[in-house]
C-alpha positions as CSV (number, residue, x, y, z in Angstrom):
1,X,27.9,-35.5,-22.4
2,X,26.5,-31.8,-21.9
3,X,23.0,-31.2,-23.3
4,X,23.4,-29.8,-26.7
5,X,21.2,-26.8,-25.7
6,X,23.3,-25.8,-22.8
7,X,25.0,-22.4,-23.1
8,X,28.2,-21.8,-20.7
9,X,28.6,-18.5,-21.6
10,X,26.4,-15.9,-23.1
11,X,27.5,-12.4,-24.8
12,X,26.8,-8.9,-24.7
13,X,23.2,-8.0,-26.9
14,X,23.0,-11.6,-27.7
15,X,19.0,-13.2,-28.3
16,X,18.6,-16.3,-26.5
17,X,15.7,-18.9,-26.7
18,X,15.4,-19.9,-23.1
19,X,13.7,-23.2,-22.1
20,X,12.9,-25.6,-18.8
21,X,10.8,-27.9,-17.7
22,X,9.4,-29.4,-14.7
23,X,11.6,-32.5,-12.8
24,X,10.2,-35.4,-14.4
25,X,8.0,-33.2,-16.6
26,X,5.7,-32.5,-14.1
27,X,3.5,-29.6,-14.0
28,X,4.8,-26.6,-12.6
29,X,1.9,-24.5,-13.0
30,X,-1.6,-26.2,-11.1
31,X,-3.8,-22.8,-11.2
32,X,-4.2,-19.9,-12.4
33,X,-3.0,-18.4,-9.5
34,X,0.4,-20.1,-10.0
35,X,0.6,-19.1,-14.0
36,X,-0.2,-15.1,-12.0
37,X,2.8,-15.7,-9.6
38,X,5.6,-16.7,-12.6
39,X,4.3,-13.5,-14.3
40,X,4.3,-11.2,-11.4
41,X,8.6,-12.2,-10.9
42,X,9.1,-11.2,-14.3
43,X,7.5,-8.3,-13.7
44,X,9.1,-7.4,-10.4
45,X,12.3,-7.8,-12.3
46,X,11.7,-6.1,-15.5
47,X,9.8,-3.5,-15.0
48,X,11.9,-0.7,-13.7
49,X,8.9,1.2,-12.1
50,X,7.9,-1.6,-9.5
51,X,9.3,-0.4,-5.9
52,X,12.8,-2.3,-5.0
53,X,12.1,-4.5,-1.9
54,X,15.5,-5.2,-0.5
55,X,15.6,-8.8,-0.6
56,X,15.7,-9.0,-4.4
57,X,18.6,-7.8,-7.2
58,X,17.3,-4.5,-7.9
59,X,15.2,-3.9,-11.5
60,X,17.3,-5.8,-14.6
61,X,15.5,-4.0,-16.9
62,X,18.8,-2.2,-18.6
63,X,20.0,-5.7,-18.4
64,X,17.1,-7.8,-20.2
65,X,15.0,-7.1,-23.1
66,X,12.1,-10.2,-22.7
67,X,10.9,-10.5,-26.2
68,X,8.5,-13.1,-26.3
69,X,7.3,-15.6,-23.4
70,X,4.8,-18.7,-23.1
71,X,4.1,-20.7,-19.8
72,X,2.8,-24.3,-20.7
73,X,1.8,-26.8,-17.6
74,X,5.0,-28.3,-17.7
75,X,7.3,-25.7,-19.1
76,X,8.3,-22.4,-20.2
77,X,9.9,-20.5,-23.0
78,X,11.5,-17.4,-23.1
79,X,12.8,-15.4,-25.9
80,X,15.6,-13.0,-24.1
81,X,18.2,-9.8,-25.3
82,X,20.6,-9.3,-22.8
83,X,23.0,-6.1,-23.3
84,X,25.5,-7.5,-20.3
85,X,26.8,-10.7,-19.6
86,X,25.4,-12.5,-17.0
87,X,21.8,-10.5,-17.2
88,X,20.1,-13.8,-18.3
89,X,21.8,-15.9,-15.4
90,X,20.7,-13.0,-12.9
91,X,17.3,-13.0,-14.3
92,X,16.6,-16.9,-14.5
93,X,17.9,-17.2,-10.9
94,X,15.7,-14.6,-9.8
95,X,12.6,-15.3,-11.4
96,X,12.7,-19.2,-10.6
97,X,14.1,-19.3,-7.2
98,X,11.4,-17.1,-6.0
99,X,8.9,-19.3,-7.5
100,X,10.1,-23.0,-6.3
101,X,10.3,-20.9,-2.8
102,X,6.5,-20.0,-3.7
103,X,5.3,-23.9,-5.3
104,X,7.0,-25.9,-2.2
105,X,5.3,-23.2,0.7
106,X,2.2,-23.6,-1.4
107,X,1.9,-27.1,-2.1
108,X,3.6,-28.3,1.3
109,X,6.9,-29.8,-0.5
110,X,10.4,-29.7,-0.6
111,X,13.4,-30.0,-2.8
112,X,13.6,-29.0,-6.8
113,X,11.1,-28.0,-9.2
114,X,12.8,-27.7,-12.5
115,X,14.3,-30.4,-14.5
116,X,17.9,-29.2,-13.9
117,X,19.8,-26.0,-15.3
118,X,17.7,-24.4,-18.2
119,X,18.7,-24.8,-21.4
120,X,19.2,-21.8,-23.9
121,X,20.1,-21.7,-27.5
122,X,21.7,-18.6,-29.0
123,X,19.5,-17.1,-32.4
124,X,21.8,-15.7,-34.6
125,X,19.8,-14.6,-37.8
126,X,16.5,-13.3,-38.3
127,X,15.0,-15.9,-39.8
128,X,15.5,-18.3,-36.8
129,X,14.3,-15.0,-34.8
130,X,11.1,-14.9,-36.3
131,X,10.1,-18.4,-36.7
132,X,11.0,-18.9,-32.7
133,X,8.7,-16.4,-32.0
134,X,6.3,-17.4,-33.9
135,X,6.8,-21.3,-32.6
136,X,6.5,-19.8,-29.4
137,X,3.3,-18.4,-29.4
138,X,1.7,-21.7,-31.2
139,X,3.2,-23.9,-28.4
140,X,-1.0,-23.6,-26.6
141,X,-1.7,-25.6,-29.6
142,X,0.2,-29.0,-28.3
143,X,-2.6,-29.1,-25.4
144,X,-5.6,-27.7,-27.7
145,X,-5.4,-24.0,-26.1
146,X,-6.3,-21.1,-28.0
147,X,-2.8,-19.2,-28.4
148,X,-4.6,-15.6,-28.4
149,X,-5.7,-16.5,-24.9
150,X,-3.1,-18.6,-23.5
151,X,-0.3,-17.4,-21.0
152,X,1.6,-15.8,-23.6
153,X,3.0,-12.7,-24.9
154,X,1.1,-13.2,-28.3
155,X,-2.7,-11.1,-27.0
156,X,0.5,-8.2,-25.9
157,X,2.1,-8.0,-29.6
158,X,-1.5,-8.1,-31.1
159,X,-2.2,-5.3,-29.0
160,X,-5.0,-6.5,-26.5
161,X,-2.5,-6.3,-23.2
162,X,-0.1,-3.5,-22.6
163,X,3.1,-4.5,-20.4
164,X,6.3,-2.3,-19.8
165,X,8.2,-5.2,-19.1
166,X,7.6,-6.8,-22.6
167,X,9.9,-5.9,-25.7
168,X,8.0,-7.4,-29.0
169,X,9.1,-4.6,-31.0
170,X,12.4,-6.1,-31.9
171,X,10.0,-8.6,-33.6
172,X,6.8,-6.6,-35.0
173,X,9.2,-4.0,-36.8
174,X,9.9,-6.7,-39.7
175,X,6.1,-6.7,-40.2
176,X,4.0,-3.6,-41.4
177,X,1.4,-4.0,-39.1
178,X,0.2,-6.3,-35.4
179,X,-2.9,-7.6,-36.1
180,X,-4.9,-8.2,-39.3
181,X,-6.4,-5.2,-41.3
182,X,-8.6,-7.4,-43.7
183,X,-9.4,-11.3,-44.7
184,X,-6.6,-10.6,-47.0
185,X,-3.8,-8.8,-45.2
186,X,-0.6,-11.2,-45.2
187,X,2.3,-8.3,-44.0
188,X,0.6,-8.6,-40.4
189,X,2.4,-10.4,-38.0
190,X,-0.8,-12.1,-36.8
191,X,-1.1,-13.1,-40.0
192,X,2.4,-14.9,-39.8
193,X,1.5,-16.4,-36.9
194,X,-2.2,-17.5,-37.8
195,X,-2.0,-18.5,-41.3
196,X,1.3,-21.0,-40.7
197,X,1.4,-24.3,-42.0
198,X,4.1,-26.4,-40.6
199,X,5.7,-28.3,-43.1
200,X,8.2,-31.3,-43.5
201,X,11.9,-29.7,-42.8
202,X,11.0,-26.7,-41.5
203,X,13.4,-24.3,-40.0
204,X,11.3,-24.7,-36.5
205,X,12.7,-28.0,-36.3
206,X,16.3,-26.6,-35.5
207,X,15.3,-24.4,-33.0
208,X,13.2,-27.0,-30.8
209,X,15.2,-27.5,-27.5
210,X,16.6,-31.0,-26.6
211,X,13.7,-33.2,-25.7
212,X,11.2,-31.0,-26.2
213,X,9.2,-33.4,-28.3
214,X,8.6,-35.3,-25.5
215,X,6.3,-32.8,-23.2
C-alpha cells in the first residue's frame, strides 16, 4: 500500500510540503559542517547567479520557488512552488544525490542515506499554507532548539539573513509586517509564529507527513 504522502505526479505552480528522513531515522546531519553542505546544494541550484559547473542540471531557479525550509538531525522539510512539472523531482534529485555522494566520502560509507523516496503533500488553500509554514519553523522546538537560530528559513523572513535563493514572500504578504513592532503587535508574522498555542484538533495535525510523529 503506497504511503499516503506520496505524490506520483505534481502540477504546474503547485505548493508542495516536501519531507524525508534518514534510513532508520538516523541522523543525516552530524556537524555543522554537514547542515552548511545541504544548504550550499540548494543554493547551487537555486540561485541563478552561482557559476554553472558542468556536472550539475544548470540553475532551476525559473523552475522552483523554495518557500520555507528547516533541517532537523534526522530530517528535512521543504515548503516548495514549482511552475513546471517535474522542477521538484529535478531539484530533490539534485540536492540529495550530491549530498549522500558528500555523507558516505565523508564518513567512509556506502549505500543509502534517506529513508526511501520523499514524501510530498500538495497545499491547496491558504490556510494549510500558513500554518505549514509556521509548523515548519517550530519543528527546533521537538529537540529544545531555539527556532530563530536553528537551520531554518525563519531568522531569513524575520529579516536577519538575506538569501536570493529563498522565496518567503508568497507567505509574509498575508501579514502587515516580518517581525514584531511592539509587545502588542499581533499582524506580524513573527507574531504568528511566536505567540502559537497548539491546540487539540488543530489544522497542523493534517499536514504532518506519515510518521512523522515518530522522529
Amino acid at each position: 500500500m503506497p504511503a499516503k504522502n506520496s505524490i506520483k505526479q505534481f502540477v504546474e505552480n503547485g505548493i508542495y510540503h516536501l519531507y524525508n528522513r534518514g534510513v532508520e531515522k538516523r541522523n543525516i546531519f552530524l556537524d555543522e559542517q554537514d547542515y552548511s553542505v545541504f544548504l550550499g546544494y540548494i543554493k547551487q541550484y537555486l540561485d541563478d547567479t552561482e557559476p554553472d559547473t558542468g556536472s550539475d542540471p544548470k540553475s532551476l531557479a525559473g523552475e522552483i520557488d523554495l518557500l520555507a525550509f528547516c533541517l532537523m538531525p534526522n530530517h528535512f522539510h521543504f515548503l516548495v512552488k514549482q511552475t513546471t512539472k517535474d522542477g521538484i523531482t529535478k531539484f530533490i534529485r539534485a540536492v540529495c544525490t550530491n549530498y549522500v555522494m558528500y555523507f558516505n566520502k565523508k564518513y567512509d560509507r556506502v549505500g543509502t542515506l534517506f529513508q526511501g523516496k520523499y514524501k510530498g503533500l500538495l497545499i491547496d488553500n491558504d490556510v494549510y499554507l500558513l500554518h505549514l509554514s509556521r509548523y515548519i519553523h517550530l519543528n527546533p522546538l521537538k529537540i529544545g532548539s531555539d527556532p530563530k537560530q536553528s537551520y531554518s528559513s525563519y531568522s531569513y523572513y524575520l529579516g536577519r539573513k538575506q538569501a536570493k535563493w529563498l522565496k518567503p514572500d508568497t507567505v509574509l504578504d498575508f501579514f502587515r509586517t516580518a517581525s514584531k513592532t511592539s509587545l502588542t503587535d499581533y499582524l506580524s508574522y513573527e507574531s504568528f509564529v511566536d505567540d502559537y498555542v497548539e491546540e487539540p484538533g488543530t489544522v497542523i495535525e493534517d499536514l504532518t507527513l506519515e510518521d512523522e510523529s515518530e522522529d
